[in-house]
C-alpha positions as CSV (number, residue, x, y, z in Angstrom):
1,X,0.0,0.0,0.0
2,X,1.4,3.2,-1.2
3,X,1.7,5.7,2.1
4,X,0.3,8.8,1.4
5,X,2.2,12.2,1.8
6,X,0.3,14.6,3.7
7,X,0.5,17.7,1.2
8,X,1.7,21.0,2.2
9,X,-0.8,23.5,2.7
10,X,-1.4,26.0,-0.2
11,X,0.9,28.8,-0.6
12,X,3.8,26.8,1.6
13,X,5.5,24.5,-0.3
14,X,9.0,23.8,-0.1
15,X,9.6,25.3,-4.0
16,X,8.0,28.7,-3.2
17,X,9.6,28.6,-0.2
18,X,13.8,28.6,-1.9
19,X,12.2,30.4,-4.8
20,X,10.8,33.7,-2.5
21,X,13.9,33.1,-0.3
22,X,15.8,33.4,-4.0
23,X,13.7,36.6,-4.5
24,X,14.9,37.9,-2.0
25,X,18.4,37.2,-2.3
26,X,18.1,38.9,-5.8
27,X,16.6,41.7,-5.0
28,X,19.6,42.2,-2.2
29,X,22.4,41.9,-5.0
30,X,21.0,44.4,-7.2
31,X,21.0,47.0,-4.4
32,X,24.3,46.2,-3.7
33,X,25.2,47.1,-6.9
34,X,23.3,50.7,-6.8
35,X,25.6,51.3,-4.1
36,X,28.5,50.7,-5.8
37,X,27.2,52.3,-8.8
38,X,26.3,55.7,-6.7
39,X,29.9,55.2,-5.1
40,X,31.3,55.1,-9.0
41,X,29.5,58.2,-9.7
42,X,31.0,59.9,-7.0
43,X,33.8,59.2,-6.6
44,X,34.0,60.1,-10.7
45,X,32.6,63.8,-10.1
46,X,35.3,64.1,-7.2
47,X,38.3,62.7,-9.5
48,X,36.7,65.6,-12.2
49,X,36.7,68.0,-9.7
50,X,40.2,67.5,-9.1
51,X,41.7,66.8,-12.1
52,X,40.5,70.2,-13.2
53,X,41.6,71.8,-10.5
54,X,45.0,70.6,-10.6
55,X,45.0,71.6,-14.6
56,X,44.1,75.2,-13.3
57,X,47.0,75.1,-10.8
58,X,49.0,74.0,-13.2
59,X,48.3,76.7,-15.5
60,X,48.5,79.6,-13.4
61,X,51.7,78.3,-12.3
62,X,52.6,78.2,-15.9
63,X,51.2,81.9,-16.6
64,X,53.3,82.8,-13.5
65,X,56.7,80.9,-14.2
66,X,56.9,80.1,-17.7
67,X,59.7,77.6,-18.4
68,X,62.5,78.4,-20.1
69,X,64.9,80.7,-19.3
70,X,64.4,84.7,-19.4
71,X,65.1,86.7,-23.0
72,X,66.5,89.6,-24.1
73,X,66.3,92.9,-21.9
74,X,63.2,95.1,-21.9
75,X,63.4,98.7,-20.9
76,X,60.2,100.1,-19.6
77,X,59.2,103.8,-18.3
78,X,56.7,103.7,-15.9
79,X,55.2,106.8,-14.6
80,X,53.8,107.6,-10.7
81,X,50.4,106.6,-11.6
82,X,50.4,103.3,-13.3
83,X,48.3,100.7,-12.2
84,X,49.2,96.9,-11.6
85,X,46.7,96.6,-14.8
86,X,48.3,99.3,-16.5
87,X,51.9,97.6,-16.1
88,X,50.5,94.2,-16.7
89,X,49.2,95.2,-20.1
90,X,52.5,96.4,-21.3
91,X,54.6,93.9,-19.9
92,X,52.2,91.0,-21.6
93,X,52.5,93.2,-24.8
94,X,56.2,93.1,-24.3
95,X,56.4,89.2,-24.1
96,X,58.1,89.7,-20.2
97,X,55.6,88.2,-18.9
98,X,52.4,85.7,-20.1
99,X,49.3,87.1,-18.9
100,X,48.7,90.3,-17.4
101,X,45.2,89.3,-15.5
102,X,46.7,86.5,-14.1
103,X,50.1,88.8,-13.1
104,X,47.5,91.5,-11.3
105,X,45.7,89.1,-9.1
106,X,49.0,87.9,-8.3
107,X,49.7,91.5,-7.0
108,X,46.8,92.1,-5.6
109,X,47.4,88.8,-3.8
110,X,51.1,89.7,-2.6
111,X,49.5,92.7,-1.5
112,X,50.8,95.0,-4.5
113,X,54.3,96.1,-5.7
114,X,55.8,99.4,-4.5
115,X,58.0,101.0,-7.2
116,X,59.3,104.5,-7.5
117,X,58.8,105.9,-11.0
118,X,61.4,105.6,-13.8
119,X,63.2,103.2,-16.4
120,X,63.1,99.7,-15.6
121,X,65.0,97.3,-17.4
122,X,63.1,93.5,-17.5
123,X,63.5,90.4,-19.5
124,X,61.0,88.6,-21.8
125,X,59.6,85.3,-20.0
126,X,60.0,86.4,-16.6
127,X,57.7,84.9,-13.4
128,X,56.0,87.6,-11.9
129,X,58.1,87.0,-8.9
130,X,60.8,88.5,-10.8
131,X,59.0,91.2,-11.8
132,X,57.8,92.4,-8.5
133,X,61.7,91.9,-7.7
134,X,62.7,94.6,-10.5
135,X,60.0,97.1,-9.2
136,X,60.6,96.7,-5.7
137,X,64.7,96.6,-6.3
138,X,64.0,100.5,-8.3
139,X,64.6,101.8,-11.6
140,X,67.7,101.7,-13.7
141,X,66.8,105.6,-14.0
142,X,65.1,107.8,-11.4
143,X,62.2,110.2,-12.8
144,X,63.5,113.1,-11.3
145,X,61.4,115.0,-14.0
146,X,57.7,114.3,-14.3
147,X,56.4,111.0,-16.3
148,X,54.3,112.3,-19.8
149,X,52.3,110.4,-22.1
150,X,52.4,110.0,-25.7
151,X,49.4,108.4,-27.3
152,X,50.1,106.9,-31.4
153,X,46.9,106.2,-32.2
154,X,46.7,103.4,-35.3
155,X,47.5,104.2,-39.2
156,X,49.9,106.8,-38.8
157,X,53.3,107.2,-40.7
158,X,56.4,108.1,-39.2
159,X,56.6,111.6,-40.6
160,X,53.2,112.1,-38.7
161,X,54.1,110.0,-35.6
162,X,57.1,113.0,-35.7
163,X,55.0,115.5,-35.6
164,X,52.8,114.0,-32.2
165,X,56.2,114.0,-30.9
166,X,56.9,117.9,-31.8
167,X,53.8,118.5,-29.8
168,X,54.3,116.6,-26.7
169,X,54.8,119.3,-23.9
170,X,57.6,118.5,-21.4
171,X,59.9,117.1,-23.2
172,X,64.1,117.8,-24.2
173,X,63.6,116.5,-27.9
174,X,61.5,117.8,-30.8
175,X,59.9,115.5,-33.4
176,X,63.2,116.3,-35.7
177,X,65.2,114.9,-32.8
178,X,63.3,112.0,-33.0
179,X,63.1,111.4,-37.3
180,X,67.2,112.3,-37.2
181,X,67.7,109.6,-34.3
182,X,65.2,107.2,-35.9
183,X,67.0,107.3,-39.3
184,X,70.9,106.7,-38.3
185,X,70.3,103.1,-38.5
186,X,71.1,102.4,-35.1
187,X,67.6,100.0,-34.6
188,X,66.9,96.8,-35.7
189,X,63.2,95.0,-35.3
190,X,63.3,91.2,-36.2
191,X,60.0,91.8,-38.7
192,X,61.4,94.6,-40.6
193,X,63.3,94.4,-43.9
194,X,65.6,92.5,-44.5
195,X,69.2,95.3,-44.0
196,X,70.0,96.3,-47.5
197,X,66.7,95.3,-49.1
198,X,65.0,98.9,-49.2
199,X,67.1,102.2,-51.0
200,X,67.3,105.1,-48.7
201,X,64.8,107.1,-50.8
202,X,62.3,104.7,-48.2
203,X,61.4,105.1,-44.9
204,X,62.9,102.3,-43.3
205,X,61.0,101.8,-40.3
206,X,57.5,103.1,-41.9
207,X,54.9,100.2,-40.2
208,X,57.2,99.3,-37.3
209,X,56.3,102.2,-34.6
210,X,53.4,100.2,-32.7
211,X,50.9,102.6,-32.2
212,X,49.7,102.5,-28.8
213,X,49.8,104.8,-25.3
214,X,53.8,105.1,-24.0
215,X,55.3,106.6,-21.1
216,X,58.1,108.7,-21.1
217,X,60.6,110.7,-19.2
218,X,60.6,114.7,-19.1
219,X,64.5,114.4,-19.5
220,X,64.5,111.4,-21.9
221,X,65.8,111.4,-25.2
222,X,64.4,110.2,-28.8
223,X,66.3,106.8,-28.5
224,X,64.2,105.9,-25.7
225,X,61.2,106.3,-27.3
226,X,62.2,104.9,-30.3
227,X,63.1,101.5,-28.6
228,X,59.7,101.1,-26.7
229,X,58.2,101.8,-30.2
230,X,60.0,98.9,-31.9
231,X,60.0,96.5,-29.0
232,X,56.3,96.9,-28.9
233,X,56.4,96.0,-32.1
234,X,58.2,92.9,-31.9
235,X,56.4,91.7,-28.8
236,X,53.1,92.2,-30.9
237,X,54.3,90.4,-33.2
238,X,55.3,87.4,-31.3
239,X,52.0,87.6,-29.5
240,X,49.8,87.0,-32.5
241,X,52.3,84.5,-34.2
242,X,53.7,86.7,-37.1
243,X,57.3,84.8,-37.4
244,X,55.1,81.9,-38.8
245,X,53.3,83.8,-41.3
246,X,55.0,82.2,-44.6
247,X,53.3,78.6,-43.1
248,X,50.1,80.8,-42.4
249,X,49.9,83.0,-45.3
250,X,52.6,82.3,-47.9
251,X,54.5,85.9,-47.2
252,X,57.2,87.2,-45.1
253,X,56.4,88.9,-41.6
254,X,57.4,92.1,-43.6
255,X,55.1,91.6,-46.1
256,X,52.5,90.5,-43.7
257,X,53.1,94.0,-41.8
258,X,52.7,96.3,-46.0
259,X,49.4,94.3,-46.2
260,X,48.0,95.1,-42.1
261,X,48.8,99.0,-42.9
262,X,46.9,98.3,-46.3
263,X,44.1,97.6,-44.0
264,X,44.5,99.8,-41.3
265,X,44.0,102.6,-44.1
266,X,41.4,100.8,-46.1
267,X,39.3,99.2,-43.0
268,X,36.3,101.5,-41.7
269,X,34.8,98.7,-40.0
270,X,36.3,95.9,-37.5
271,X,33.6,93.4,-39.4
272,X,35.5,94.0,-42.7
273,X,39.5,93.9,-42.1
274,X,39.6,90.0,-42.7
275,X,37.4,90.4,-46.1
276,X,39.5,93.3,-47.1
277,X,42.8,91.2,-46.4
278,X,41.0,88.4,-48.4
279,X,40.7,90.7,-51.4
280,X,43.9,91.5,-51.4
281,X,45.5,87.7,-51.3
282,X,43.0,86.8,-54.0
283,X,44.5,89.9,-56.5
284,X,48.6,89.1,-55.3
285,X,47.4,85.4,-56.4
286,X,46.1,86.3,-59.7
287,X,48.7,88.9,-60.0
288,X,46.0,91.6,-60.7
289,X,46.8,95.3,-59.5
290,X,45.6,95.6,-56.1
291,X,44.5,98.9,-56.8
292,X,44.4,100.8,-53.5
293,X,44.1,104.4,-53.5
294,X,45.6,104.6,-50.4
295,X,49.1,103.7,-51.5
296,X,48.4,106.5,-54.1
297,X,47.9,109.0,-51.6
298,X,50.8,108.1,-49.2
299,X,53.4,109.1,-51.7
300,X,51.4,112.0,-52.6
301,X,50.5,113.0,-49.6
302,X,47.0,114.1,-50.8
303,X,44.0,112.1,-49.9
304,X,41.9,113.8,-52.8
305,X,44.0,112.3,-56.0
306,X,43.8,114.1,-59.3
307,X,43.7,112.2,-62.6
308,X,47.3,112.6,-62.9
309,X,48.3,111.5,-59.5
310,X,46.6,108.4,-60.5
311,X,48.7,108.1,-63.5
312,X,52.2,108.8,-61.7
313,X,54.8,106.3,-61.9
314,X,55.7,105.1,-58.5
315,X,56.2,101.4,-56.8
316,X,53.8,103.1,-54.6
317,X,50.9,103.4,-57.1
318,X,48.9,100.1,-57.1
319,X,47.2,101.1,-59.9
320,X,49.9,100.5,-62.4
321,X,52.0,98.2,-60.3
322,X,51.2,94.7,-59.4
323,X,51.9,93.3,-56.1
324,X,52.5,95.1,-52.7
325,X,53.9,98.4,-52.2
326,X,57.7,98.7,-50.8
327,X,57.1,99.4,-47.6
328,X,53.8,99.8,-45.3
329,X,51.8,102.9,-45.9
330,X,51.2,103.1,-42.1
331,X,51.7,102.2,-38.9
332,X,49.2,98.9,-38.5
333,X,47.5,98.1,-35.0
334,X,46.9,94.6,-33.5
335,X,43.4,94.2,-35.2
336,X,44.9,94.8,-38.6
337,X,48.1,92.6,-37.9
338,X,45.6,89.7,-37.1
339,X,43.7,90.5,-40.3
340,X,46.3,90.1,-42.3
341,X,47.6,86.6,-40.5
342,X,44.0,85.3,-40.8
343,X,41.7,86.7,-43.9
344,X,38.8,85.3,-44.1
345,X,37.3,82.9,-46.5
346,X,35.8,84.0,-50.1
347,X,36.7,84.8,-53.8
348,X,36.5,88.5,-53.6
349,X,38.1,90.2,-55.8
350,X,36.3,94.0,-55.9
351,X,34.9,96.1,-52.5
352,X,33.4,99.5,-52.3
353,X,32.1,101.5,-50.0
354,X,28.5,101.0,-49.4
355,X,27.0,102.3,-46.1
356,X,28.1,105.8,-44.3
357,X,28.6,104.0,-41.6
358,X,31.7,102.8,-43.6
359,X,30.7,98.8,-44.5
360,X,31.9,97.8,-47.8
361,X,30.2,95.8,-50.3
362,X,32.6,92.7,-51.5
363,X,32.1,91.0,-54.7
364,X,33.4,88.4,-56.8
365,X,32.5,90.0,-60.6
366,X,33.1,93.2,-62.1
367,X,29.1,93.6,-63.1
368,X,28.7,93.3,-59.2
369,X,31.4,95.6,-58.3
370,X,29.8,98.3,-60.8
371,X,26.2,97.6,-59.5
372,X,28.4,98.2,-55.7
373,X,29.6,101.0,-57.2
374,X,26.5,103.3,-58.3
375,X,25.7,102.7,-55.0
376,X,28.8,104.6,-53.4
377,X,27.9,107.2,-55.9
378,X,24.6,107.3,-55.4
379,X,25.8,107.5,-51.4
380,X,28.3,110.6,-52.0
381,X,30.6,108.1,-50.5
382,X,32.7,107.7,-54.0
383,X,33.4,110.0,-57.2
């Protein structure tokens, strides 16, 4: 006789019973694993956190102490009154040190820098620890006589950067000082022609007086001025990059420097510098005239050309001679240097003023151009 197993009440048997108890074992594991998960998370936001902030450390400490050793020697006039800001700025413009923002919360951190007024003499790449140490160690030359300032404002030629200088009230040297000391070929600037490359009929250092706002000594001479002008200058130049402008642009730094003062004459508009610079790569690569009236009038010294000033034979006149002018036509700024190292994109080949507000009009045919053109008539803006 088969026994007979008493059955197990409804809802208890020994299968629901391992499988809930394996439910529940499950459902253990996978909160485990949110944990971990949440933990993951975590501890991923924290490793962000400071990775980044040990890449900002890193690169203060970079904008503060930039490796490699110091360059060449820097003189600076600073006056009574200049800020940490004002200093930074011409310092960073000088390539002495890498970032002037950086440099004044330094200051303002260290509690500032006392300095008496005077020449300073610094080197390019130097920590702003060694800065402070320059200015708190005192000048190379005491301003006994009062600190001036001389502002160049962009687009100016040498002859007329003279006469600024003739003006400035103060000072022991006239602007005749200052040409006669300019042109005894005593300076050098590492984007200017090559020595030998430009007769003496040229002005040799037309383009390479930075324009900008200087300090200067009551009882300075020319050559002091002349050297902040020049270094400026250079240290622009390294700033934006303009010793790799045959890579960039196919043209020397030089040449780079004639087309930014073809801008700075021609550009009315920030908006239209790159397009301008455009239309004047598309023309040297065609080798069509570039045409600029402004090259006309520098050697003139007219800005309302007759018929026969447009006609005169000169390597000036871009009418009647293909590619760029000897030298620049004018002292170029920063945003006209940049122009120059990075035109923008298009096949222009014609603009003309368009707008009184001084936007040109760019196009890419001759039957646009004229349309352009009857507009700048229409305006008053052309003849």
């Amino acid at each position: 006789m088969t026994p007979i197993v008493p059955q197990q009440p409804l809802g208890h048997s020994s299968d629901r019973d391992a499988k809930e108890h394996h439910d529940f074992e499950y459902i253990k594991v996978r909160g485990d694993k949110g944990s971990w998960l949440a933990l993951g998370v975590l501890l991923a936001v924290v490793g962000s956190f400071i990775a980044v902030a040990l890449y900002a450390v890193n690169w203060i400490r970079n904008e503060l102490n930039p490796p490699g050793p110091p360059g060449s020697e820097v003189l600076v006039v600073l006056g009574a009154g200049d800020t940490s800001a004002n200093i930074g700025g011409q310092l960073e413009d000088l390539g002495v040190i890498e970032n002037a923002t950086v440099y004044s919360w330094y200051v303002r951190l260290k509690g500032g820098a006392e300095f008496q007024a005077g020449e300073f003499t610094f080197q390019e790449n130097s920590s702003a620890a060694e800065v402070i140490d320059v200015l708190e160690s005192g000048p190379t030359r005491v301003a006994l006589a009062s600190t001036l300032s001389i502002t160049l404002p962009e687009g100016l030629t040498v002859e007329q950067i003279a006469a600024i200088v003739d003006d400035l009230v103060g000072v022991d040297f006239t602007g005749e000082d200052f040409l006669e000391e300019l042109r005894r070929g005593r300076y050098f600037s590492k984007y200017g022609p090559e020595p030998g490359t430009l007769g003496p009929e040229f002005e040799q250092f037309e383009g390479l007086l930075f324009p900008d706002t200087y300090s200067v000594l009551a009882d300075s001479d020319p050559a002091t001025l002349i050297d902040q002008l020049i270094e400026t200058t250079d240290a622009v130049g390294d700033r934006l990059g303009l010793f790799q402008s045959d890579r960039v642009v196919g043209l020397t730094p030089y040449e780079v420097l004639i087309v930014a003062s073809l801008i700075e004459e021609e550009a009315k508009v920030e908006e239209d510098r790159a397009k301008i610079a455009r239309v004047i790569y598309n023309r040297l690569e065609r080798d069509m005239p570039l045409g600029i009236d402004a090259t006309i009038a520098y050697f003139t010294g007219d800005n309302v050309l007759t018929r026969s000033e447009l006609d005169t034979e000169s390597p000036y006149n871009t009418r009647l001679v293909r590619g760029l002018p000897p030298t620049p036509i004018a002292a170029p700024g920063e945003a006209s240097i940049r122009a120059a190292l990075n035109p923008a994109s298009g096949d222009w080949i014609f603009y003309v003023l368009t707008d009184p507000e001084g936007i040109h009009s760019f196009s890419e045919t001759e039957e646009q151009f004229l349309l352009d053109k009857q507009v700048c008539q229409d305006l008053g803006l052309c003849g």
